[in-house]
mmCIF file of the N, C-alpha and C atoms, coordinates in Angstrom:
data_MODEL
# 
_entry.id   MODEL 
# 
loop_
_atom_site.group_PDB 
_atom_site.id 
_atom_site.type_symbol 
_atom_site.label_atom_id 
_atom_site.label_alt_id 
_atom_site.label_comp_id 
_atom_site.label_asym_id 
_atom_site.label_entity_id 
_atom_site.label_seq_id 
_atom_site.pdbx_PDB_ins_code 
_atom_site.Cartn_x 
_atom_site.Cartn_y 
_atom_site.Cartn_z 
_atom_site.occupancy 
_atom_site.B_iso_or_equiv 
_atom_site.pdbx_formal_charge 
_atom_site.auth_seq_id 
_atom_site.auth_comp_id 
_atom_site.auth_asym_id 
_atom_site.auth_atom_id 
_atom_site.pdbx_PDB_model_num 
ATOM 1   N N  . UNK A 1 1  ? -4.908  0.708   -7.309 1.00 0.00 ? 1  UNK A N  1 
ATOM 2   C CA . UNK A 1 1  ? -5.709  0.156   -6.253 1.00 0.00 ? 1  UNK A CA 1 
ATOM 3   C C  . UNK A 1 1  ? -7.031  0.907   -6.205 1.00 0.00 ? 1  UNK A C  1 
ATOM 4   N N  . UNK A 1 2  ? -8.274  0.225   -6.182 1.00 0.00 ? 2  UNK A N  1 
ATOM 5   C CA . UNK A 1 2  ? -9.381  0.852   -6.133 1.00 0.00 ? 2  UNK A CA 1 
ATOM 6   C C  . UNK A 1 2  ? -9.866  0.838   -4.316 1.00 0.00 ? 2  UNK A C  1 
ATOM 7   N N  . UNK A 1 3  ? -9.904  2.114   -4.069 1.00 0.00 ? 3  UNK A N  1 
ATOM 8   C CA . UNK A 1 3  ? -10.812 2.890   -2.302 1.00 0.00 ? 3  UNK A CA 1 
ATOM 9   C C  . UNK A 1 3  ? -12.241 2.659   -2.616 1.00 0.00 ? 3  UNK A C  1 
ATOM 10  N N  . UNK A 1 4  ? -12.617 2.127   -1.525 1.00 0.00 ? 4  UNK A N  1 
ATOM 11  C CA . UNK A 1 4  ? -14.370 2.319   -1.424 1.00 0.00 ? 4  UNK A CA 1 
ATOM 12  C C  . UNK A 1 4  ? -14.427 2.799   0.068  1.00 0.00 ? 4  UNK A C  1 
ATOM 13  N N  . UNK A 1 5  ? -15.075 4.150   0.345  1.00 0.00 ? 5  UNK A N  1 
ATOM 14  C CA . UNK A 1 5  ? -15.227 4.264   1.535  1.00 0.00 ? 5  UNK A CA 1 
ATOM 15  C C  . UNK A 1 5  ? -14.278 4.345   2.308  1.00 0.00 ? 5  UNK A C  1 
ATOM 16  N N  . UNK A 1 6  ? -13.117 4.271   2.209  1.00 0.00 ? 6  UNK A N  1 
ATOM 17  C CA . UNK A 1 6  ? -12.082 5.157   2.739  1.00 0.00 ? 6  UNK A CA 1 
ATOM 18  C C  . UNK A 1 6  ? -11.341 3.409   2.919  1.00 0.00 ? 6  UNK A C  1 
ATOM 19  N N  . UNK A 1 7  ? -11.440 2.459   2.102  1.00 0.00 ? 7  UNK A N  1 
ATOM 20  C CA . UNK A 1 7  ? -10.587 0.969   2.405  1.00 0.00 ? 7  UNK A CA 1 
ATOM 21  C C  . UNK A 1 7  ? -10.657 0.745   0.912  1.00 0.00 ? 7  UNK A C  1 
ATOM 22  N N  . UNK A 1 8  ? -9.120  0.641   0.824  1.00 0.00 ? 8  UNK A N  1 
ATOM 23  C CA . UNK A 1 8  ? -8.894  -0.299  -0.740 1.00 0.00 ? 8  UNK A CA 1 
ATOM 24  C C  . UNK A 1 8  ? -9.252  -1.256  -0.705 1.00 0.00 ? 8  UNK A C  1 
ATOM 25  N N  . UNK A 1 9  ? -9.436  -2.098  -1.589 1.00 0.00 ? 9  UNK A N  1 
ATOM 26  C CA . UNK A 1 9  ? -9.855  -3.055  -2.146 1.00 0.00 ? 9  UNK A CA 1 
ATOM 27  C C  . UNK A 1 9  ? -8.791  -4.397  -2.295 1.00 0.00 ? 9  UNK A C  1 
ATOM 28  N N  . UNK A 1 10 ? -8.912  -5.272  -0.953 1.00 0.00 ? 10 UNK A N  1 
ATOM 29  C CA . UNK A 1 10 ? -7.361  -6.264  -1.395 1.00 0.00 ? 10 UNK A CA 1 
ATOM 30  C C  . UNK A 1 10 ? -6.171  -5.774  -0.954 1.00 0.00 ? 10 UNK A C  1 
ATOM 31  N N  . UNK A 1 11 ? -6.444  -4.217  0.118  1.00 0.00 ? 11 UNK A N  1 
ATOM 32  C CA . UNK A 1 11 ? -5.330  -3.598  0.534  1.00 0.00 ? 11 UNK A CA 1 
ATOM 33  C C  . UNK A 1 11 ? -3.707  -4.554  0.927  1.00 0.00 ? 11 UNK A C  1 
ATOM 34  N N  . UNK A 1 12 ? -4.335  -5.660  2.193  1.00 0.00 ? 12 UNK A N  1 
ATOM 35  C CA . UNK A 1 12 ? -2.825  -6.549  2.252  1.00 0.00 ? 12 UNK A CA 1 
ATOM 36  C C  . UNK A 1 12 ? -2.537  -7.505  1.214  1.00 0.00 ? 12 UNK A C  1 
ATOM 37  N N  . UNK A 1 13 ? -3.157  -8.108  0.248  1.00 0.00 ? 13 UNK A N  1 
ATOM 38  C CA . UNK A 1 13 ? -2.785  -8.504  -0.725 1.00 0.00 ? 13 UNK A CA 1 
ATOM 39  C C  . UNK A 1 13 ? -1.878  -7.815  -1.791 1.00 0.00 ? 13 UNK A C  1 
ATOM 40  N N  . UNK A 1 14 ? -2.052  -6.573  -1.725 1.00 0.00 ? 14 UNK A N  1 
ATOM 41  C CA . UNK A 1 14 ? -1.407  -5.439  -2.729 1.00 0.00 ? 14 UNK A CA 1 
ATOM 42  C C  . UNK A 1 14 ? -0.313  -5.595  -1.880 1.00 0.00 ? 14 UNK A C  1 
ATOM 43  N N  . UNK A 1 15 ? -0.150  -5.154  -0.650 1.00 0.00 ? 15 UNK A N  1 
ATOM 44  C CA . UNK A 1 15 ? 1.217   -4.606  -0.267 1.00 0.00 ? 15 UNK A CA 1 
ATOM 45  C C  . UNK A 1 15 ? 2.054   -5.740  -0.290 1.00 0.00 ? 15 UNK A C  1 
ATOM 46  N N  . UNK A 1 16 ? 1.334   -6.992  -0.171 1.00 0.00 ? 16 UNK A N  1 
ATOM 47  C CA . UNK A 1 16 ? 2.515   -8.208  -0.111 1.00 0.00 ? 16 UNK A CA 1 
ATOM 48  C C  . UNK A 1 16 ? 2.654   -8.694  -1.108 1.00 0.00 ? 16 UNK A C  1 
ATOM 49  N N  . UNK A 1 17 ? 1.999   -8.562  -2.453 1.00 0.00 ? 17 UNK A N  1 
ATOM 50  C CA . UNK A 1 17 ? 2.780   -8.579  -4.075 1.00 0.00 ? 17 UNK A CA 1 
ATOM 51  C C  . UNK A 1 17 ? 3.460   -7.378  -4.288 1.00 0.00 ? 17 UNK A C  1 
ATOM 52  N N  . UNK A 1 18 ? 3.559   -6.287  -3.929 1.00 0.00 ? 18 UNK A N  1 
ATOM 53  C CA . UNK A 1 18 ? 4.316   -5.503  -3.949 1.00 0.00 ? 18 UNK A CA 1 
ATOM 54  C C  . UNK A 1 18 ? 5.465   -5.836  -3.485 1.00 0.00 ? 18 UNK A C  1 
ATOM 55  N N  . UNK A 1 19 ? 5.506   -6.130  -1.822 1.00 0.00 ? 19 UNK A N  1 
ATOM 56  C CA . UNK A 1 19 ? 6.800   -6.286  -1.471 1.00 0.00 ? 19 UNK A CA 1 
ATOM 57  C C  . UNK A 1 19 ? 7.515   -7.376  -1.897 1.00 0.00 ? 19 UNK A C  1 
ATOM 58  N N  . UNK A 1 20 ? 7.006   -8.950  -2.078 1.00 0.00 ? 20 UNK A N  1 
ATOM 59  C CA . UNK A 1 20 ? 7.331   -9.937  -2.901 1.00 0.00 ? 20 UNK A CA 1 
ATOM 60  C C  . UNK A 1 20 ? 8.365   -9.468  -4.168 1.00 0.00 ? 20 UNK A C  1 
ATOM 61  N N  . UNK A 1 21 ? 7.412   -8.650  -5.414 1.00 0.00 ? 21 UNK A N  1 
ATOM 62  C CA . UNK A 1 21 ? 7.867   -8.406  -6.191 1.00 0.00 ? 21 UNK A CA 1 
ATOM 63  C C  . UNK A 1 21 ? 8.865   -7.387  -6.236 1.00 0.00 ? 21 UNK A C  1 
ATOM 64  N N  . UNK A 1 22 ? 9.253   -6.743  -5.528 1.00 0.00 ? 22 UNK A N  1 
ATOM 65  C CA . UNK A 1 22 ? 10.207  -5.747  -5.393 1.00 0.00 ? 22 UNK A CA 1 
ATOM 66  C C  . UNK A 1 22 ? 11.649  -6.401  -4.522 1.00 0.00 ? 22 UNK A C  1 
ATOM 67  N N  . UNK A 1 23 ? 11.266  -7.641  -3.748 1.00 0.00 ? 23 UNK A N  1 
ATOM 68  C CA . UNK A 1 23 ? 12.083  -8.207  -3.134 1.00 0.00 ? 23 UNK A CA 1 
ATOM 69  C C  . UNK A 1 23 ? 12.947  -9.113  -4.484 1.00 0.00 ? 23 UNK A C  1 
ATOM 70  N N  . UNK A 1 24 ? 12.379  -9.876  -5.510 1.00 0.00 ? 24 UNK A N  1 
ATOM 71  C CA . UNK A 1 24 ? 12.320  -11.158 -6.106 1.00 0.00 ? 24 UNK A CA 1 
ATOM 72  C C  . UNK A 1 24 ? 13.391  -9.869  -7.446 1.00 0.00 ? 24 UNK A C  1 
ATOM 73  N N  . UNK A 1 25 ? 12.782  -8.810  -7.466 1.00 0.00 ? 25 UNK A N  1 
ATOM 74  C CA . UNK A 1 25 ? 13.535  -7.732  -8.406 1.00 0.00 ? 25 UNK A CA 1 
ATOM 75  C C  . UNK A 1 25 ? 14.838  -7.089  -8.305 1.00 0.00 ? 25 UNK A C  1 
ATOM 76  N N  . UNK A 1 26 ? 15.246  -7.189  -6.782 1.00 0.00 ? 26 UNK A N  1 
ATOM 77  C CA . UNK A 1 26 ? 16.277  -6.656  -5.653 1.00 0.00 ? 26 UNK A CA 1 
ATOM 78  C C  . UNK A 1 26 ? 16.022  -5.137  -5.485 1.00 0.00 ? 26 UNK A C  1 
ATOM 79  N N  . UNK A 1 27 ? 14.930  -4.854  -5.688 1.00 0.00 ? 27 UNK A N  1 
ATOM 80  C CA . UNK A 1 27 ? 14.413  -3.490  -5.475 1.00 0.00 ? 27 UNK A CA 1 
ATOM 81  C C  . UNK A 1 27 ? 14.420  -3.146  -4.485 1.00 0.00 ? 27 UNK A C  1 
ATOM 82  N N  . UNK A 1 28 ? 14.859  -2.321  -3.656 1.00 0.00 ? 28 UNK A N  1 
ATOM 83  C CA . UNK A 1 28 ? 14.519  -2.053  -2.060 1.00 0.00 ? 28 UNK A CA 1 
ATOM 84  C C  . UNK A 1 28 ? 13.705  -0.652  -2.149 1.00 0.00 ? 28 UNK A C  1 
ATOM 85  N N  . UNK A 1 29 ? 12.666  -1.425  -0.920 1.00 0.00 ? 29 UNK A N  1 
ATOM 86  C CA . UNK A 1 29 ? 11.313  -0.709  -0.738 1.00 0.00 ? 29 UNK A CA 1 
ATOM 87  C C  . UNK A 1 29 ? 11.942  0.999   0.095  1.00 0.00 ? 29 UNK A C  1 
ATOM 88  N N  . UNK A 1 30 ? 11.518  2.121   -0.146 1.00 0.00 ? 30 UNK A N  1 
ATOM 89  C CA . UNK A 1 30 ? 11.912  3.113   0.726  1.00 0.00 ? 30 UNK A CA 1 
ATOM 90  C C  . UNK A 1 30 ? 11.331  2.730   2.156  1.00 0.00 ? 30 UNK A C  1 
ATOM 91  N N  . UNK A 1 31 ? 10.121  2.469   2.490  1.00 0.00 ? 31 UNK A N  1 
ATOM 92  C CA . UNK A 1 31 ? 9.708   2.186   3.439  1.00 0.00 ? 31 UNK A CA 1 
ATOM 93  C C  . UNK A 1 31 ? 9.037   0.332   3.772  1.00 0.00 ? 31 UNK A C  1 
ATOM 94  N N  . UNK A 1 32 ? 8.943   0.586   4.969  1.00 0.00 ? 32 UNK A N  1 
ATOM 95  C CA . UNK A 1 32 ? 8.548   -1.089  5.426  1.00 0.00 ? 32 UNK A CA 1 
ATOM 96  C C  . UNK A 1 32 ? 7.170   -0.938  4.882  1.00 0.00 ? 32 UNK A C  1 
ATOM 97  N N  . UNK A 1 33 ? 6.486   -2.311  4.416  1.00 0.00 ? 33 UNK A N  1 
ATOM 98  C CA . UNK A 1 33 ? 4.581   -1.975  4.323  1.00 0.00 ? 33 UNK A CA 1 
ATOM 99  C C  . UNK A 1 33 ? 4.287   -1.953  5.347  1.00 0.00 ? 33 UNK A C  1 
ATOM 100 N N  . UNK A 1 34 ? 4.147   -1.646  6.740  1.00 0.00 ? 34 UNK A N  1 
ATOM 101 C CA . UNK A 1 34 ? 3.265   -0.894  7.238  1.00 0.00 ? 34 UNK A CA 1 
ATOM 102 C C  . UNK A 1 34 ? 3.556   0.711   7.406  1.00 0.00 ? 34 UNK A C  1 
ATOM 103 N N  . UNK A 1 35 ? 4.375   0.919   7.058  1.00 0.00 ? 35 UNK A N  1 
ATOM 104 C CA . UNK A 1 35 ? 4.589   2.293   6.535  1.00 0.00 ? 35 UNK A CA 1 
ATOM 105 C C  . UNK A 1 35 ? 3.966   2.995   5.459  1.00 0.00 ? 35 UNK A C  1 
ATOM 106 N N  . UNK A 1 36 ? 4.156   1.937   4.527  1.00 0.00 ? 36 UNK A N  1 
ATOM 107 C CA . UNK A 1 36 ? 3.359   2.315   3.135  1.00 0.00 ? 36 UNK A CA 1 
ATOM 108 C C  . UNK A 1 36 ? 1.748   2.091   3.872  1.00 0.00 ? 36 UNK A C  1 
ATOM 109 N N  . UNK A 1 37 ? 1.136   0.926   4.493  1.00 0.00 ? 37 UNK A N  1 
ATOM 110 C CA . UNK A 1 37 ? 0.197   1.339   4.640  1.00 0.00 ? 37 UNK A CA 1 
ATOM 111 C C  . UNK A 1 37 ? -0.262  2.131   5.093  1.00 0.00 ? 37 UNK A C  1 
ATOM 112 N N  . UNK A 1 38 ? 0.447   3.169   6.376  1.00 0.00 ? 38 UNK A N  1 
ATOM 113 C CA . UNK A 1 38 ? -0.112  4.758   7.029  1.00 0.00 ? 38 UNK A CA 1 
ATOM 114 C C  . UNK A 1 38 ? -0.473  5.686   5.756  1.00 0.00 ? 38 UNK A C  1 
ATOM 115 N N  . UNK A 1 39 ? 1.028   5.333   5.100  1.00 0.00 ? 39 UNK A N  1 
ATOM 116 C CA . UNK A 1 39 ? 0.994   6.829   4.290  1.00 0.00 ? 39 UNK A CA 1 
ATOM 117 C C  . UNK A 1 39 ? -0.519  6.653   3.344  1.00 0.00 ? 39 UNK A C  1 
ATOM 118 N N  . UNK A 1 40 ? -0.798  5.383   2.750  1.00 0.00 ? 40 UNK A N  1 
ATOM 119 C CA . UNK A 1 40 ? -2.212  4.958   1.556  1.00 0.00 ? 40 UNK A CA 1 
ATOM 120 C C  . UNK A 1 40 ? -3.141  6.571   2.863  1.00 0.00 ? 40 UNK A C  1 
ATOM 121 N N  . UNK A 1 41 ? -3.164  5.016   4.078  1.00 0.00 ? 41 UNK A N  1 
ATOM 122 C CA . UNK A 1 41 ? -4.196  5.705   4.947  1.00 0.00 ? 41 UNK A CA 1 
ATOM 123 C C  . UNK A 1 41 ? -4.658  6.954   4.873  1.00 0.00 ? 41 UNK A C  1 
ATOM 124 N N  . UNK A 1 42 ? -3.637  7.366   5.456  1.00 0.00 ? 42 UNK A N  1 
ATOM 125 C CA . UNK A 1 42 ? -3.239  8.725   4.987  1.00 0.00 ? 42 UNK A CA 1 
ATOM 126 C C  . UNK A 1 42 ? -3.870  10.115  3.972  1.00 0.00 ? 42 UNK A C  1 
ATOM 127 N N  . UNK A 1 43 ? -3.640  9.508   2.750  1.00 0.00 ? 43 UNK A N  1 
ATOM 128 C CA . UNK A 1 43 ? -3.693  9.555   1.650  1.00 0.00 ? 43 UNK A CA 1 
ATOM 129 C C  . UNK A 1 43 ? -5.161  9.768   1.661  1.00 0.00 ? 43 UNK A C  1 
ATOM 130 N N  . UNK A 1 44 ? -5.698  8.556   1.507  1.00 0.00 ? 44 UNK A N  1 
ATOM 131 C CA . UNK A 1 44 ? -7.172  8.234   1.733  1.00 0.00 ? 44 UNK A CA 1 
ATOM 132 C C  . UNK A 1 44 ? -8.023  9.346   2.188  1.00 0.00 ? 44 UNK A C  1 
ATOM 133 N N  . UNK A 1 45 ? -7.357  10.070  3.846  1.00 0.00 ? 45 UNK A N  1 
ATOM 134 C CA . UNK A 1 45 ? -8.470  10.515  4.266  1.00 0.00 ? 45 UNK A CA 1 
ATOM 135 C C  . UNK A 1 45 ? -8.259  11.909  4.242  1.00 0.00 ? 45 UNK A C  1 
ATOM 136 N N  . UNK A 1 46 ? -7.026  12.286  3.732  1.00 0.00 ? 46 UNK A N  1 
ATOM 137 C CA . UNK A 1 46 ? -6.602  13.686  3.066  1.00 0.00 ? 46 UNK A CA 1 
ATOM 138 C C  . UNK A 1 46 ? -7.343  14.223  1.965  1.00 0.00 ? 46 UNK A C  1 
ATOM 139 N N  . UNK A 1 47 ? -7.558  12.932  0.981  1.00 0.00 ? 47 UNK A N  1 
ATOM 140 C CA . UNK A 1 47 ? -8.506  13.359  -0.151 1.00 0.00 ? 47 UNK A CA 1 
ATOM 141 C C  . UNK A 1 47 ? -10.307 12.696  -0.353 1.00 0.00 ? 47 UNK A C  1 
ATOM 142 N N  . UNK A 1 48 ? -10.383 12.091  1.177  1.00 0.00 ? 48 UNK A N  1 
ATOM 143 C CA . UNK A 1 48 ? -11.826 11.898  1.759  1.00 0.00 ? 48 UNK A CA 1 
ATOM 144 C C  . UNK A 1 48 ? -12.501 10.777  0.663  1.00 0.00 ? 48 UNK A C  1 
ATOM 145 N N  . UNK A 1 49 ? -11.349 10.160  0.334  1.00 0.00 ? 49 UNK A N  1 
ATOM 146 C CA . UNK A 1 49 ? -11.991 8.868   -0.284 1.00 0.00 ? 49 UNK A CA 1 
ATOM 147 C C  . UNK A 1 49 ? -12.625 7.651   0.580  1.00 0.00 ? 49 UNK A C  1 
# 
């Protein structure tokens, strides 16, 4: 995923082919996406992207 300014790029589009595809795989997600989205957040402003 590409950050500009501290916002990915297509952020809810990513998380809902993610979860799609992990659902359609029987993969179970560790966390719900809006979980995953804190932690990106997170992430993001830990390393001031």
């Amino acid at each position: 995923m590409r950050a500009y300014r501290g916002h990915v790029f297509k952020f809810e589009e990513h998380l809902q082919r993610m979860a799609d595809g992990a659902a359609e795989l029987g993969i179970p997600l560790p966390l719900d996406p809006p979980s995953i989205a804190d932690a990106v957040r997170e992430t993001l402003d830990a390393n001031q992207v």
